[in-house]
VEXZA-620422 format. One line per 3 residues: number of its first residue (from 1); their letters; for each residue x, y, z of C-alpha. Coordinates in Angstrom, 3 decimals. Layout:
residues N
NUM> A> X:Y:Z; ...
//
This chain:
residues 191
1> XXX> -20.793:58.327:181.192; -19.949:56.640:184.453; -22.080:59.058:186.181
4> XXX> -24.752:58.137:184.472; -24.515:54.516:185.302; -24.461:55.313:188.761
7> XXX> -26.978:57.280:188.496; -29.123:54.354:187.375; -28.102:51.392:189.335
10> XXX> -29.019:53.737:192.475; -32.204:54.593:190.852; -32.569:50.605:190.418
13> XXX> -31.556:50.321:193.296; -34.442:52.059:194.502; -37.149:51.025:192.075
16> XXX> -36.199:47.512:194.140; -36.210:48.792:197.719; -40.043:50.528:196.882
19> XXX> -41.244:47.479:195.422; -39.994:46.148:198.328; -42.017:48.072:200.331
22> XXX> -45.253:47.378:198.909; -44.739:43.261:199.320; -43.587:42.692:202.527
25> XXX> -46.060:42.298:204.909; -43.727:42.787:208.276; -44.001:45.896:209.018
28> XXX> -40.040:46.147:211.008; -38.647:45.417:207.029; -40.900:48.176:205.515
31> XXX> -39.139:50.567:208.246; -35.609:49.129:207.628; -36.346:49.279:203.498
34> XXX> -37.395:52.861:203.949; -34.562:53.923:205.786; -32.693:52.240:202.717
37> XXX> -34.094:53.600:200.298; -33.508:57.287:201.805; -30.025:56.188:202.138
40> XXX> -30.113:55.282:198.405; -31.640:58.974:197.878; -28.760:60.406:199.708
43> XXX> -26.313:58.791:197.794; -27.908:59.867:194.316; -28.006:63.602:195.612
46> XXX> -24.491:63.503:196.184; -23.555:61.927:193.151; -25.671:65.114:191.837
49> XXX> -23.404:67.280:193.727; -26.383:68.398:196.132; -24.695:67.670:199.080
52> XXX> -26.976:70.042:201.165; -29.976:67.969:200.292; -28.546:64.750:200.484
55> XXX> -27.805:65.289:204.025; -31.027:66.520:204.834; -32.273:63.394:203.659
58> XXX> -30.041:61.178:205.393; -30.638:63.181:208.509; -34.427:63.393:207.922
61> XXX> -35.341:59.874:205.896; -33.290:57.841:207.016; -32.388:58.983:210.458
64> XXX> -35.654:60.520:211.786; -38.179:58.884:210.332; -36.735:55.398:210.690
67> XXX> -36.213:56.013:214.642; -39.772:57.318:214.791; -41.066:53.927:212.722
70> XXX> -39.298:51.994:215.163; -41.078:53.607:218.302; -43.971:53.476:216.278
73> XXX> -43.639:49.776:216.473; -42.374:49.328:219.428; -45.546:50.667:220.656
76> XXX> -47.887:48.335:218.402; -47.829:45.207:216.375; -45.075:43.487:213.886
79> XXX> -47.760:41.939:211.588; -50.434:42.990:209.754; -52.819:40.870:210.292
82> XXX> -54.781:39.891:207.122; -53.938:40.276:203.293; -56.436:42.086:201.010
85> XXX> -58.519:39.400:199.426; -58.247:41.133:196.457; -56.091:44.244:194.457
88> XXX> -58.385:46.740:192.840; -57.518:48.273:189.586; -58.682:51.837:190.367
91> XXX> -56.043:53.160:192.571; -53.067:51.562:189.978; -55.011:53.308:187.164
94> XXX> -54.353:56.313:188.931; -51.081:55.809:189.982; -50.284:55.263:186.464
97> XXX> -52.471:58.636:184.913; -50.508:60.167:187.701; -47.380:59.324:186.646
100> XXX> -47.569:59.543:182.631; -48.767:63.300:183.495; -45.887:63.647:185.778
103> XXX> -43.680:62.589:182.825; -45.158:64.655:180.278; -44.919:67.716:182.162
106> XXX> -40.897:66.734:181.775; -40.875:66.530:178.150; -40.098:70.732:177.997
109> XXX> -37.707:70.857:180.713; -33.793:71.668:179.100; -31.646:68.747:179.358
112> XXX> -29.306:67.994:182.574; -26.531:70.476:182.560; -27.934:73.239:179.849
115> XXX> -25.748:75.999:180.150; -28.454:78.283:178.351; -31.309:76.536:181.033
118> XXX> -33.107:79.447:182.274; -31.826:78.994:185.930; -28.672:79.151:184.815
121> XXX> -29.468:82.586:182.917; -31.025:84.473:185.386; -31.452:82.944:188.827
124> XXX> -27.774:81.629:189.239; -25.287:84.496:188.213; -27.244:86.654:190.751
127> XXX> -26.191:84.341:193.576; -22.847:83.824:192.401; -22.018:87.516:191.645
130> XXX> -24.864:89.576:194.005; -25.036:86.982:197.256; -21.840:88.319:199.039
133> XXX> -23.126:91.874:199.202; -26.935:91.259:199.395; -26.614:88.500:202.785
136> XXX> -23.136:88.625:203.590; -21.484:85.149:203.882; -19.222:84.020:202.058
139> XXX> -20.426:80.885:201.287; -23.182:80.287:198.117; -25.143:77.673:199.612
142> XXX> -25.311:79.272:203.202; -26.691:82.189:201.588; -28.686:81.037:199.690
145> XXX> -30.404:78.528:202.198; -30.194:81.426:205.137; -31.285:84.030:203.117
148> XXX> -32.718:83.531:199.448; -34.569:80.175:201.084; -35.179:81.243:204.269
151> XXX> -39.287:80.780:204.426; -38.849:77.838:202.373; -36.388:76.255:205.024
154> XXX> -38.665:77.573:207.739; -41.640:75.461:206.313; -39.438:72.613:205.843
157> XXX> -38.602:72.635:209.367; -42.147:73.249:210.916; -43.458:70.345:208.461
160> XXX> -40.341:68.420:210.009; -41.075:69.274:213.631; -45.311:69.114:213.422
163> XXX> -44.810:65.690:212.122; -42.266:64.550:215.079; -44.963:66.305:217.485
166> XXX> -47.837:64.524:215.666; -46.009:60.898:216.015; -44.518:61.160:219.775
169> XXX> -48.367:62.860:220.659; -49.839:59.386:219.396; -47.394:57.329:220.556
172> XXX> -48.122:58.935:224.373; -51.181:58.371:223.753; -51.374:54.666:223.192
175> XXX> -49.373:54.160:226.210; -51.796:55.984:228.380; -54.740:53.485:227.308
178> XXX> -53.668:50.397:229.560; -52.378:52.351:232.753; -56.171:53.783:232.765
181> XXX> -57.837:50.381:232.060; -55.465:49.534:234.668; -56.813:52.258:237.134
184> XXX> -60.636:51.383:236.034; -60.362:47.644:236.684; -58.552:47.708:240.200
187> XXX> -61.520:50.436:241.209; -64.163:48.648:239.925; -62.292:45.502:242.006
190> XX> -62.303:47.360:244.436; -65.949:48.170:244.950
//
């Protein structure tokens, strides 16, 4: 029972920190919120005993991304300029459609903790009683990550490392813009 009150003053917690997000209109807070609200992620993983995720968000959310928001910043503006005059229905219509279809599709999943789930049937005993022989450490989770996971860990990584590439490539970019207006003017002063 007191897990499950955790469980949902985190997941306040976060419902807060995203509404957050969507209000404030300085964009250093929406960086620091995010980073927040990965931190809040974290913590709900491990209270759901997946420690192996939770740090990969930590490292990922709330490490990564909020250093790479800050450079992002550092290399444009604070503010956003103007509000929207006005909020348009359509894209909270689907937002909502969205969601309620995202919600129904959980209505035939077994409840938290089913010992007769499916998973914990067939996929899990494998691991447990198969994983030392088939990959050969020890560990559950490192086999299971290494081995069982491996191409799925392998995308994570390149979507992890195309999307640092993709930031630091624009950021280099914007800083190259004023040492070549730079160059341009003092030639054309020059002539």
């Amino acid at each position: 029972m007191i897990e499950a009150i955790i469980d949902f003053v985190l997941l306040a917690m976060m419902a807060i920190t995203g509404l957050g997000l969507v209000w404030i209109r300085n964009l250093f807070a929406v960086v620091m919120l995010s980073g927040i609200f990965s931190l809040l992620a974290a913590v709900l993983y491990v209270v759901l005993d997946a420690v192996d995720v939770a740090f990969t968000e930590a490292a990922v959310g709330a490490g990564i991304a909020t250093v790479l928001g800050l450079a992002t910043l550092a290399a444009t503006r604070i503010e956003i300029e103007s509000p929207p005059r006005r909020q348009r229905a359509g894209p909270l219509l689907l937002v909502m459609i969205t969601g309620s279809v995202l919600l129904y599709g959980t209505l035939d999943m077994p409840r938290f903790g089913d010992p007769n789930a499916p998973i914990h049937r067939h996929v899990a005993p494998r691991y447990i009683q198969e994983s030392a022989e088939e990959v050969g450490p020890p560990n559950i989770v490192t086999s299971v990550l290494a081995s069982y996971r491996g191409y799925d860990t392998l995308g994570e990584v390149t979507v992890i490392f195309t999307a640092a590439a993709g930031v630091l490539a624009l950021l280099g970019r914007g800083r190259r813009r004023p040492q070549a207006d730079t160059a341009k003017r003092s030639k054309e002063a020059a002539e």
